[in-house]
Structure formats: C-alpha cells, structure tokens
C-alpha positions in Angstrom: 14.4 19.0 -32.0 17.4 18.9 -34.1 19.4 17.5 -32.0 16.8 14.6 -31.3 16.8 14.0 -35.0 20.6 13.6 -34.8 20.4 11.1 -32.1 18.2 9.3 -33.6 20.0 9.2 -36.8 22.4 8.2 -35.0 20.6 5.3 -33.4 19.6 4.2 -36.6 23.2 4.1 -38.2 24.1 2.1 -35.3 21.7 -0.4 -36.2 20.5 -0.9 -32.3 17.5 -3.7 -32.4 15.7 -2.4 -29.4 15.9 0.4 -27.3 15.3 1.2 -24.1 14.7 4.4 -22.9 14.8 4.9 -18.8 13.9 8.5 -18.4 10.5 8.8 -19.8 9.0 12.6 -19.7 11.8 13.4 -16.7 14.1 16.6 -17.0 16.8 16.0 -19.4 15.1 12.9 -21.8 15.6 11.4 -24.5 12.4 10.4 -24.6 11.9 12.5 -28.2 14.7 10.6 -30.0 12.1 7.7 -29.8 9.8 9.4 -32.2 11.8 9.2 -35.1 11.6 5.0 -34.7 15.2 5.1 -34.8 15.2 1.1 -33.6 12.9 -1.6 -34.9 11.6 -2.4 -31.5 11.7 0.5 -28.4 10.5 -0.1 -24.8 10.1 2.3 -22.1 9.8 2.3 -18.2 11.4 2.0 -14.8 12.9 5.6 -14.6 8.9 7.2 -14.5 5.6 6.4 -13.6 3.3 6.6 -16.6 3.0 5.9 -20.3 5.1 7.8 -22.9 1.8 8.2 -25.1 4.0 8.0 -28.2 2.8 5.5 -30.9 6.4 4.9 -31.9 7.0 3.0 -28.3 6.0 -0.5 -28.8 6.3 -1.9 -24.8 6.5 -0.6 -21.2 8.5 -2.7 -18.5 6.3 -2.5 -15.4 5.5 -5.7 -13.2 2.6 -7.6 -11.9 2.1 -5.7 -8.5 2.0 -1.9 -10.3 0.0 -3.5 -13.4 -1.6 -7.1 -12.5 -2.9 -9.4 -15.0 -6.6 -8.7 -16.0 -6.9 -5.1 -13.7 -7.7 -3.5 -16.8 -4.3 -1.2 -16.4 -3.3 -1.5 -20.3 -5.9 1.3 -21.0 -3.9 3.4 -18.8 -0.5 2.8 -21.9 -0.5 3.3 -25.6 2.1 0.9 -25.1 1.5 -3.1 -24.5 3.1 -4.4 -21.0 6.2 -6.5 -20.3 5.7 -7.6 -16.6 8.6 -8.5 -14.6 8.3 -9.8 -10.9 9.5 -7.3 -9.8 10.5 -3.6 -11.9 13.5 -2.8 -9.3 16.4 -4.6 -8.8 18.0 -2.9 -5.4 22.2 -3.0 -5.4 22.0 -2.2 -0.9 25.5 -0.9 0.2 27.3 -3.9 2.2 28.7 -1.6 4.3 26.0 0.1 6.1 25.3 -1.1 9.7 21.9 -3.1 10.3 19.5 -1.9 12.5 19.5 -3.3 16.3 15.4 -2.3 17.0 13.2 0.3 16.5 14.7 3.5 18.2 11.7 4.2 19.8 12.8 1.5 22.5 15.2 3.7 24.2 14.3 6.6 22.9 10.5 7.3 24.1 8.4 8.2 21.4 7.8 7.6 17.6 9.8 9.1 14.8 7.7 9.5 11.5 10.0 10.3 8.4 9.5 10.7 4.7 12.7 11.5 2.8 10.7 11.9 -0.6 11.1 15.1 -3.1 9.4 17.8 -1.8 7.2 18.5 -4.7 5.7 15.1 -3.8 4.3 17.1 -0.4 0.9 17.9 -1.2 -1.9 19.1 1.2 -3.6 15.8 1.2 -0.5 14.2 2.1 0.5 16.6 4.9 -2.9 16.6 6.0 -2.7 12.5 6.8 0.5 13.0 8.5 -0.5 15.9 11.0 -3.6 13.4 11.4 -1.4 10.4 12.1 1.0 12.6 14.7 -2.2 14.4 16.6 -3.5 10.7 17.5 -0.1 9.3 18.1 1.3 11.3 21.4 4.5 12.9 21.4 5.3 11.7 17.8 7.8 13.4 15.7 8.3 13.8 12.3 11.7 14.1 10.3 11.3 15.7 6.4 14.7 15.3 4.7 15.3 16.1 1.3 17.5 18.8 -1.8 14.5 21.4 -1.2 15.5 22.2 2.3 19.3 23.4 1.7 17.6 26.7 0.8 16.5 28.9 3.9 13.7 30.2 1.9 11.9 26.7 1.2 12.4 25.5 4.9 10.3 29.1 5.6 7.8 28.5 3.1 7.7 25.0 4.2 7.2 25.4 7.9 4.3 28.3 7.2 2.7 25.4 5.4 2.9 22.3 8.0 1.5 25.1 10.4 -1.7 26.4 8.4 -2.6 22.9 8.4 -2.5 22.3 12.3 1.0 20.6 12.5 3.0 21.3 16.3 5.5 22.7 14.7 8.0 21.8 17.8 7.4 18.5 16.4 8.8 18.7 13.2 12.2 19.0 11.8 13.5 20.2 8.1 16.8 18.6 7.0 18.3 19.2 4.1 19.7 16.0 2.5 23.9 14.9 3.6 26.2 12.4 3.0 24.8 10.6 6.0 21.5 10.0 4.4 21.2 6.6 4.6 22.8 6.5 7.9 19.8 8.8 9.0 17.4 6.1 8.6 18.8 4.6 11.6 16.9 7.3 13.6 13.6 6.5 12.2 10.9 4.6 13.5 8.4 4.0 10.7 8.7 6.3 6.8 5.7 7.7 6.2 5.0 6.5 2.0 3.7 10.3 -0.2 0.5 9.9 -2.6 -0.7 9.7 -5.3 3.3 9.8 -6.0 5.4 7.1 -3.9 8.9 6.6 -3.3 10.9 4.4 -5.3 14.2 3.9 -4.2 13.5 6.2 -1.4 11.4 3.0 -0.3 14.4 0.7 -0.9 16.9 2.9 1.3 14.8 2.8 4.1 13.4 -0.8 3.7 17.2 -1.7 3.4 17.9 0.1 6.4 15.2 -1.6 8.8 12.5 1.2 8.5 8.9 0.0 7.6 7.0 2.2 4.8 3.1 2.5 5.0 2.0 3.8 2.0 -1.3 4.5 0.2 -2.1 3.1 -3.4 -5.5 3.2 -6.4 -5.3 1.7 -9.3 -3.1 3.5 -11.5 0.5 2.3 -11.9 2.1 5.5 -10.9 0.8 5.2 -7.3 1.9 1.6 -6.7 5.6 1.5 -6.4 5.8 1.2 -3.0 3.5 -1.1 -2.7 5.4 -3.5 -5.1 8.2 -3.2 -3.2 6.1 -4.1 0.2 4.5 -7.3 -1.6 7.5 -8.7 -3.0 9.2 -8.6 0.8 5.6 -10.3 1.9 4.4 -7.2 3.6 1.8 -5.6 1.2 0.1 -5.0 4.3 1.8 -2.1 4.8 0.2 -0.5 2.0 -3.8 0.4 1.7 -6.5 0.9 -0.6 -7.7 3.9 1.2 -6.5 7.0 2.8 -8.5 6.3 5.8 -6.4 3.3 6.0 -3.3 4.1 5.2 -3.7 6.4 8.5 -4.8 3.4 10.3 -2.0 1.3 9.3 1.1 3.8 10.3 -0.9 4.6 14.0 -1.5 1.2 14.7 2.0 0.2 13.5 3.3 2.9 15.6 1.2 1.6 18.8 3.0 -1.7 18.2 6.8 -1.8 19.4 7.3 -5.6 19.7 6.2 -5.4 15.8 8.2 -2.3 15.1 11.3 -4.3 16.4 11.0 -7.2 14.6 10.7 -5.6 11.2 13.2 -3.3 12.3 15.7 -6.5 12.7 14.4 -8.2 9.9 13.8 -6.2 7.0 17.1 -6.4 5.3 17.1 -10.2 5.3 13.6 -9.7 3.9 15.1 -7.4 1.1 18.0 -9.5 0.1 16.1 -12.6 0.1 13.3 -11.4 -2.0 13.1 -10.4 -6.1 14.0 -7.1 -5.5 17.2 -8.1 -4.8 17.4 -11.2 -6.9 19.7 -9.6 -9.8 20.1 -13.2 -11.2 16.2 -13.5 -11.8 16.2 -9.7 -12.6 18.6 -10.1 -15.5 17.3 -13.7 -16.9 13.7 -12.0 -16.8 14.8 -8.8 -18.7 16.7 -10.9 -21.3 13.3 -13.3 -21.9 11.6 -10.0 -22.4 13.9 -9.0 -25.2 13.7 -12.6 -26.6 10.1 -12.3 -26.6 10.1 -8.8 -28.0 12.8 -9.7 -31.1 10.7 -12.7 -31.8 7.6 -11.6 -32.0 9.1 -8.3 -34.2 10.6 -11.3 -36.8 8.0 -13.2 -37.3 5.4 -9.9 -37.7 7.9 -8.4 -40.6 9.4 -12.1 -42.2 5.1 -12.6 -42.4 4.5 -9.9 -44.9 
C-alpha cells in the first residue's frame, strides 16, 4: 500500500493529465495507484476483461463488438465506455511463412488446438471439445501452453481429459517453445475457451491461417474473440450458444474446401481489417483522449 501511495505521488508530481492503466486486477498491477486519483482523468482496459470497480476510474476502453451501443453492458462498469472499432491492434511478425491449406488435405484427419492458459480449461469447456472429437472421426487435438513444462500438470491434466471420456491416444500435451507460432501451421481449426477467450492467442492463430470457433453471452469478458472474428467479417465463427458453438467447429471441420480457403486467406483478412489498422488505431485512441480532456475542462472551468 505504501508503495502505491508513492507512485501515485509520484504521478501526481509529474503532473500526467490522464492515465491509463493496462493491467487491471492481473498479477503485478498498478491498478491500486489509481485510487489515490493521482491524474485528473484515468482510463482503464485492454490488458483485462472486466471493470476495475474503483470510483476513482473515470473510463474503460473496450469497443463496439465486446460492448455494443444500447446492449445494456454499461451496468456491467462503474466506469463510462470509450468504444473503439476495434480494442486490439495486432503488430503480426513479417517473417512467418503463410499457410498453403488446411493440413488436413494431406494429412487425413482434423487437428483441433487451443493454445490458451490452462486455467482457462474448465469442465464445460473440455466437455464441448471431447463432444466435438467423438462426432468428428479420427480427430485430434493439440493443448499447448507454460502449464505443461511441468510433468506433474501434464499427469494431472491427462487424468482429467480421461474422467471426462476423451481417447486419450488422441490428445497431445505440449509445453509452449520458441516454435509456437510456427506450430499453428499444424492446426486445422483452434478450438476458442469459455466464458474466458483468447485474446492474442486468437490473433496468433488468425495470423497464422487457423480459423477460431468460439462461444460468447453478453458480458464483455467473453467476447474478445468474437471481436476479433467480426472485425475480419467472420463473426460466424462465434455462437450464442454452447450447443452451437459445437455445431460450428464439426461442421467447419466436415468442410475442407472451406477450411482451405480461410486457411489461404485469413492473413490478408487480418492485415486488411481494424485489427491491424494501427493508423485508425492510434487516430481513434487520440479522439478518445481529446474527448476525455475536453469534456474534464469544461466540467471543472464550469464550477
């Protein structure tokens, strides 16, 4: 606490207009420094899914796919909502090789992924995917993440997947490498997690030619990857129901001229769209602080 104080002393001394805090209630934050209003105007967002619930934040940066206009979503924030087209702007790496077609072509059968955090593996989740693999034959699927560098968690992991009915001959723990984007290039179709989604989890494997099928509600913390999948113009990807969202990835999977095509096009879908628009990115960020300043001058030159 004291050394939140200090910051924000600190802050204050500085004389910072607004500030913007990225972390939100992740491990190592700032967040508390915000408490002490150290800055006449404070925003929040992009680095975590959910309101700060402090009084002394005045905004949260989402967009209009996580939070659209009129869906109610500002009870959800103590915060009021800057909306942005969209809340990522994705860098890509210019030197990673495209993908040629779905490796299901010459390979014979569908590879599932989901390189997500394992803590984002919940039951429900894991009980959609070992649906989605029973009525898709010979399916695999590849879990690739930190968790599984330790012999223990793989263990633990793999008693789990096989209480809940998975062929365990089918599934394969990797811990993450330096190849991990690389990796992609081996998958078929990323399976999206719930109510938690990937974030740029979804933009590595978007970027890499791998189609996402995720599962979204209402709240703003389950629809990042379905932003991401509407600003490329396939928010079709993404459903409104579990029973759906199982639909979508075995019907996807049924579909190889479809899987190849998205396969070959999804980067040029990516860089084309406003997740990778830096340009309209940064000139929409900058009318948001504009819009911010202005409206904190004219509430405090009023009184």
């Amino acid at each position: 606490e004291r050394d939140m104080e200090r910051i924000a002393r600190e802050i204050h001394a500085d004389e910072v207009d607004i500030l913007f805090d990225l972390a939100g209630h992740t491990a190592g934050t700032g967040l508390a420094a915000l408490a002490w209003k150290p800055a006449p105007v404070q925003l929040s967002g992009l680095g975590y899914m959910a309101t700060t619930g402090l009084k002394t934040v005045d905004y949260f940066v989402t967009d209009h796919c996580c939070d659209p206009t009129g869906s109610g979503s500002e009870a959800f924030y103590v915060e009021k909502l800057l909306r942005l087209t969209s809340q990522f702007c994705y860098n890509g790496y210019t030197h990673l090789p495209r993908s040629t077609g779905t490796p299901a072509r010459g390979r014979g059968y569908i590879q599932f992924a989901s390189f997500n955090q394992y803590q984002k593996f919940r039951d429900p989740v894991l009980r959609a995917w070992q649906e989605i693999m029973e009525r898709v034959p010979q399916s695999r699927l590849l879990l690739k993440n930190n968790a599984y560098s330790k012999p223990g968690v793989v263990q633990s992991a793999y008693e789990r997947l096989r209480r809940l009915g998975f062929d365990m001959s089918r599934v394969q723990f990797e811990c993450a490498t330096q190849d991990y984007m690389l990796r992609y290039l081996d998958v078929d179709i990323a399976l999206d997690t719930f109510p938690w989604p990937g974030g740029g989890t979804t933009c590595d494997a978007l970027y890499m030619g791998v189609p996402v099928v995720s599962y979204y509600t209402e709240r703003h913390s389950t629809r990042f990857t379905y932003s991401l999948l509407a600003n490329i113009g396939l928010s079709d990807l993404a459903s409104t129901s579990l029973s759906d969202y199982v639909e979508t990835a075995v019907a996807l999977a049924g579909n190889l001229d479809l899987l190849d095509a998205l396969h070959r096009e999804l980067r040029d879908r990516m860089k084309t769209s406003p997740v990778m628009d830096q340009e309209r990115y940064i000139r929409e960020m900058e009318e948001c602080y504009r819009a911010v300043w202005n409206a904190w001058e004219s509430e405090n030159t009023s009184r």
